[in-house]
N, C-alpha and C positions, 0 to 999 in steps of 0.2 A: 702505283699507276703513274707514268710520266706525262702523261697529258693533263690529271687532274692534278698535278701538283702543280705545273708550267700554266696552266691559267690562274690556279688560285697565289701564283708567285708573282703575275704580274704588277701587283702593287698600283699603281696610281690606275684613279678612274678611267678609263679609253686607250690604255694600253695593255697589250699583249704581246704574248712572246708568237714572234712574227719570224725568227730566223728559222732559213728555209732547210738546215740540218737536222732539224726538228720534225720535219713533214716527210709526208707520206702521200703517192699515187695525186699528184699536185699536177691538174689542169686547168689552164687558161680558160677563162670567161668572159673576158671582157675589160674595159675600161671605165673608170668612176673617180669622176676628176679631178683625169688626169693621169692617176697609175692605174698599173695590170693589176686584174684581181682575178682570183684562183680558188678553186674547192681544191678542199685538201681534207686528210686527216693527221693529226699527230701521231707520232710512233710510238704504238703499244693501244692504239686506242682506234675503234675501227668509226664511231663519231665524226659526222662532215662538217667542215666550216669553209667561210669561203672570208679572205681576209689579201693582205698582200705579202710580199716577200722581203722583208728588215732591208735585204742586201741591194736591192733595186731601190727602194724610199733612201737608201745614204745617198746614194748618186746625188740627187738635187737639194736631200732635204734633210742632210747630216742632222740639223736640229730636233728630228721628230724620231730621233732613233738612239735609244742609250743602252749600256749593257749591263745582264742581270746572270750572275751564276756563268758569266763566259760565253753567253748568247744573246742576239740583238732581240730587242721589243720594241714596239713601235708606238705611239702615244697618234691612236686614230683620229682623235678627235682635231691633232693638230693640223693632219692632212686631208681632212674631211670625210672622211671614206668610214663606214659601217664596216664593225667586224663581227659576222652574225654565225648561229650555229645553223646549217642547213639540213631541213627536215628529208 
């Protein structure tokens, strides 16, 4: 399952895999300061989260975004922003 392996690959605490090649059916919600944030579901995994998109956090915040297996992840806690699973 690609979803559960790309969370459980995130490695460091507040980080996840956030690249938006990854997602699925990914609509805008809102603002949480500072960047967009979005429900989405990972591909292969019909599971909601709402988190942001890797490729939008480099723009300003190159340092809260590193790569894992060839996709960006994002280190939440850098950028302040909650990355939650949505019921």
């Amino acid at each position: 399952q690609i979803a559960g392996g790309l969370l459980s690959a995130a490695g460091t605490v507040g980080s996840f895999m956030s690249d938006e090649r990854l997602k699925d059916n990914i609509e805008y919600i809102g603002m949480e300061n500072g960047f967009k944030t979005y429900e989405f579901n990972y591909l292969g995994s019909d599971d909601k989260y709402k988190g942001v998109m890797a490729q939008e956090v480099m723009i300003d915040h190159p340092d809260a975004v590193d790569v894992r297996n060839g996709f960006y992840r994002v280190n939440y806690d850098a950028i302040g922003v909650q990355f939650e699973a949505v019921g």
